[in-house]
N, C-alpha and C positions, 0 to 999 in steps of 0.2 A: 591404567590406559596408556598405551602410547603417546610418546612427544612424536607430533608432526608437523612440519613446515609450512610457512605464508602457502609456498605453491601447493604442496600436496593438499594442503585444507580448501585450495581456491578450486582444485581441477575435481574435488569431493561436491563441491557447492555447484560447480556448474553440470555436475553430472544429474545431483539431485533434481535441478531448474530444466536438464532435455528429461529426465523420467518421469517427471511430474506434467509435463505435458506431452510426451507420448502416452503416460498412463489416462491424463484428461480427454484427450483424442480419440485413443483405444475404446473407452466406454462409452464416447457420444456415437462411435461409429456404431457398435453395436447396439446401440438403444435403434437408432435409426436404420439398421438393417435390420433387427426387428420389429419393423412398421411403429416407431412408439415418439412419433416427431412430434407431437402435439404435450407428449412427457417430456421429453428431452428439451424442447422450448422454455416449459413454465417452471423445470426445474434447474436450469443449465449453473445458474450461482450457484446452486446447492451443490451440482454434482462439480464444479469446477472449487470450491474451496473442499468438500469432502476427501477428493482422491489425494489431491495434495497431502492435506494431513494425514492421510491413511500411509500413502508412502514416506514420509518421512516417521512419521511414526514408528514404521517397522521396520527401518532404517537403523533408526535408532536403538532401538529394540534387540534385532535379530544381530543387526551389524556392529553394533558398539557396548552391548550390555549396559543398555539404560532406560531410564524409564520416560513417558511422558512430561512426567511433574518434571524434569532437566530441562525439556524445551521450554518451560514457564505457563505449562497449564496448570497453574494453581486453584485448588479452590476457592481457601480462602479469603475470603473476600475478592472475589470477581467482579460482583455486579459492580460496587465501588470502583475497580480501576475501570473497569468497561464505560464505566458513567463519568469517568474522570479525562476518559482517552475520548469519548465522542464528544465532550464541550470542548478538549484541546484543537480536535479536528475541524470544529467548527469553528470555533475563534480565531482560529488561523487563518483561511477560507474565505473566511466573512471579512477578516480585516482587507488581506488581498482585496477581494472584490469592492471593497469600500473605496481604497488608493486610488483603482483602475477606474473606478466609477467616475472620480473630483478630477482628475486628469485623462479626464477625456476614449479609456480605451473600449471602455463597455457604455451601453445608454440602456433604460429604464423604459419599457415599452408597458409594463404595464402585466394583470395576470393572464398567464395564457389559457385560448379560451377552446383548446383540445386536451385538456387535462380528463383522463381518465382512472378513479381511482384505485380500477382493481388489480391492474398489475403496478401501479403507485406503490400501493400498499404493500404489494406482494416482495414488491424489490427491494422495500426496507425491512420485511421479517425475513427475508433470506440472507439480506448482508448483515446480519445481526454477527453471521460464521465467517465474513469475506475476510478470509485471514490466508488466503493461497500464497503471496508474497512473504507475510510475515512470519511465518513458521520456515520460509527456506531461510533468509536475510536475517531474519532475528533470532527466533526460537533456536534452531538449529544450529546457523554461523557461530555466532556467538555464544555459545555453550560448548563448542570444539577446545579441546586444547591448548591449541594454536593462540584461538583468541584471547582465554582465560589470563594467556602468561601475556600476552601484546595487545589487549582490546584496543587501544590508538591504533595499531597498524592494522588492524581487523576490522574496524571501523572504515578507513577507508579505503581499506582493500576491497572490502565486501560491498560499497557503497557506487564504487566505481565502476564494478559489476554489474550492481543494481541501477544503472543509468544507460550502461551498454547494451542492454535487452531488451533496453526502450527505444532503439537507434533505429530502429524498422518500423515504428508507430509512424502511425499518416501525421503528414507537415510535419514532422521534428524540426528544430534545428539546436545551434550549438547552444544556445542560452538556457532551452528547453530542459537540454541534457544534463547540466550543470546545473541547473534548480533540481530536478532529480534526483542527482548525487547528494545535494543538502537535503533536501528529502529525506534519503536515506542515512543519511548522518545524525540529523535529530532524530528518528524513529530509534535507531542503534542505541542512541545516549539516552531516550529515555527509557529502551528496554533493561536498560544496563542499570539504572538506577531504580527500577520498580521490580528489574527479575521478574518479569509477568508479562504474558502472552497477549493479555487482553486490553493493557490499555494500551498497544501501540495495534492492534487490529481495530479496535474500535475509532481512534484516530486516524489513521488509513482510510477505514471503509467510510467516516463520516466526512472527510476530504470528499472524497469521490463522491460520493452521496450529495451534499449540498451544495459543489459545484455543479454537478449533472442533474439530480434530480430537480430542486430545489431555484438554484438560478438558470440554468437550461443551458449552460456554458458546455465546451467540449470537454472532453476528460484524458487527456495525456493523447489527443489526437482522437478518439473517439467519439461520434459527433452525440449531442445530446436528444433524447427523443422525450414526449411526454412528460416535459417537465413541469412546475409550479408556478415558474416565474418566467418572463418572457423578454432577453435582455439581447441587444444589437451590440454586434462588436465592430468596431471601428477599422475597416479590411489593409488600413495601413499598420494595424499594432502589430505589435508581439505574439500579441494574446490570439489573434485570430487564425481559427484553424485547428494551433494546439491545444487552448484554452489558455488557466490561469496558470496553468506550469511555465507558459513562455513568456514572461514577461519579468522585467527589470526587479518589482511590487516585492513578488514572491521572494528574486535574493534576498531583498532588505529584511523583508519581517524573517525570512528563514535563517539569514545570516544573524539574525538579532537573538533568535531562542536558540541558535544552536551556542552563542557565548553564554547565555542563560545557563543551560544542560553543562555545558561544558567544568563550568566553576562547579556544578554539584557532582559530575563526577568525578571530579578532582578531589575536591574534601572527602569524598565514601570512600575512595582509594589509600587517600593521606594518612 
C-alpha cells in the first residue's frame, strides 16, 4: 500500500465524514419521499450508524484492498470488549456527573415521571451499532498508513478534526471543544491498544446513552428527551445547554485516563 502524508490522509478522512452524511441524508430523504416517515423515525440510529459503516467499508474494500477485520471488526471476543467499552463509558460519565453534582452544577430532582419505555428500550437495542463516528475516527484513521508509521501525530491530528465537526452543535463553546478533542484522544488510545472496533463504540455510545438517556442531561448540545432520571442544571455552569462535555469535571477525569492509556501505549510500542 502506499505511503501517504498527515495531509492527504486528513483531506481522505474529511472526505469520508461529508460522504457518510450525504450518504445518511440521501437514504432518510428517500425513505421519506416514499411516504415511510413513521419507518424512518423508529429506525433513524439504525440507519444512521448502518450507511456509515457500509460506506466506509467499501472504502476500504474497493478503494484500498482491505478487508473489514483492518477496521477492527474482530470477532473474537466482541461481546468481552463490547462489555469492557460500555462499563468504561459508563464509569467515566457517571464519575463526571458525580463531581458536577457535589459542586453544585447539576441537582437531583428526583425520577422523571414522563418516562416511556418503548422507545427507552428501543434506543438502547439500536445503539448497541452507534458506532457512525468510530468507524471514520478509529476504525478507519487509524488503520491508514499515515497513522500506523505516526499514531501520536494521528492521534491528534485526527482528534482535532473530531472536535471541529462538533463547532456547529447548539451552545458549543471553547471548553466544550477541547473536552471533545480529549474525547477523542482516549477513544484513539484505547482503540490502539485493544485493535477492536467494539470497545471504543461501546464506550461512545454508553457516554451518550447514560448521559441522555439515563440522567436526562444534554448530549454534545442535543437536548435530552424521555429520559430516566430527572436532573436541573444550574443556567450559570458550563454544563448547561451543552451538557457534560462543557464543563471543567470532564477535563480532569479525561485528562486523568488519557496519562493512564498513554503509558500503555507507550509500553505495546516500546
Amino acid at each position: 500500500m502506499e505511503k501517504k502524508n498527515l495531509w492527504t490522509t486528513l483531506i481522505e478522512l474529511l472526505g469520508l465524514v461529508l460522504a457518510t452524511n450525504y450518504a445518511r441524508s440521501g437514504v432518510l430523504y428517500l425513505c421519506q419521499y416514499a411516504q415511510l416517515g413513521d419507518v424512518v423515525k423508529f429506525f433513524q440510529i439504525l440507519l444512521n450508524n448502518v450507511i456509515p459503516i457500509l460506506v466506509v467499508v467499501l472504502y476500504a474494500k474497493y478503494g484500498e484492498q482491505r478487508s473489514a477485520t483492518s477496521l477492527g471488526f474482530t470477532a473474537k471476543g466482541w461481546i468481552k470488549h463490547y462489555l469492557r467499552g460500555a462499563v468504561l463509558g459508563v464509569s467515566l460519565i457517571a464519575g463526571i456527573a458525580l463531581l458536577s453534582f457535589l459542586f453544585g452544577e447539576i441537582g437531583f430532582r428526583g425520577v422523571s415521571k414522563s418516562l416511556s419505555l418503548t422507545p427507552y428500550v428501543a434506543t438502547l437495542l439500536l445503539s448497541v451499532i452507534n458506532i457512525r463516528e468510530e468507524i471514520i475516527f478509529r476504525g478507519w484513521f487509524l488503520t491508514t498508513p499515515y497513522s500506523k508509521r505516526k499514531p501520536f501525530y494521528a492521534i491528534v491530528a485526527g482528534s482535532v478534526i473530531f472536535g471541529i465537526t462538533h463547532c456547529w452543535n447548539a451552545d458549543v463553546t471553547l471548553l466544550a471543544i477541547i473536552n471533545l478533542i480529549l474525547f477523542s484522544v482516549l477513544l484513539s488510545e484505547i482503540f490502539l491498544i485493544y485493535k477492536n472496533i467494539w470497545i471504543v463504540a461501546a464506550l461512545h455510545t454508553m457516554w451518550n446513552f447514560t448521559q441522555g438517556k439515563i440522567l436526562g442531561l444534554p448530549v454534545s448540545g442535543s437536548p435530552a428527551n424521555n429520559a430516566l432520571l430527572d436532573f436541573k442544571i444550574d443556567p450559570n455552569s458550563f454544563t448547561y445547554g451543552f451538557g457534560l462535555e462543557g464543563n471543567i469535571f470532564t477535563s480532569i477525569i479525561l485528562a486523568v485516563a488519557i496519562v493512564i492509556a498513554t503509558k500503555k501505549v507507550v509500553n505495546l510500542r516500546s
